[in-house]
C-alpha positions, 0 to 999 in steps of 0.5 A: 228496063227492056224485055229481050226476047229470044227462041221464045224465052223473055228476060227482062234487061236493064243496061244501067243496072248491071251486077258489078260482074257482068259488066266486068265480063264485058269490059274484059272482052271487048275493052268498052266501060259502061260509057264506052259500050253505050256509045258503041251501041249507039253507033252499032258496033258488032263488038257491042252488039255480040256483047249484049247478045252473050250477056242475054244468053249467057247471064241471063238465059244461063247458056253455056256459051262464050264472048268467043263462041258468039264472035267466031260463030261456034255459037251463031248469033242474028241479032234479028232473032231478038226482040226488044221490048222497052217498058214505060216506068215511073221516074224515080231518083236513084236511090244511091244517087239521091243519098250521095245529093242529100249527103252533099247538101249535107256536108256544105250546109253543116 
């Protein structure tokens, strides 16, 4: 979980954790998958890196902007205006995932 500041509001953001529909809305403007836009990230793509900024804005801030206004600028967008703020958490399983281990270990046990 990070916290995002901007224009001094915070929000707090997680990447792996995305709604179904926000991460829909990203793929369908930039083409990049969950693994795809993490990588992109990585490498510092723009694509990406205007995406993540339309996702605070947009989904978490409740602007009305677009993935075009940030990319043709009708939206002007630093990415220096944002601050990310990384928050230590405990490490506990997925739950999902843990329920899909202990279904397998299950299944082969049974």
């Amino acid at each position: 979980m990070a916290k995002v500041t901007y224009q001094g509001e915070t929000h707090e953001i997680d990447l792996a954790r995305l709604p179904l529909h926000e991460g829909i809305a990203i793929q369908k403007a930039t083409s990049f998958g969950a693994v795809g836009m993490g990588q992109a990230l990585k490498e510092g793509d723009f694509i990406a890196m205007a995406a993540i900024a339309w996702l605070i804005l947009h989904f978490r801030m409740g602007k009305d902007i677009t993935f075009d206004d940030i990319c043709t600028g009708a939206h002007p967008v630093n990415m220096g205006d944002f601050t990310f703020e990384q928050e230590e958490q405990e490490e506990t399983p997925d739950p999902p995932a843990a329920a899909v281990a202990g279904t397998r270990t299950s299944r082969a046990s049974g």
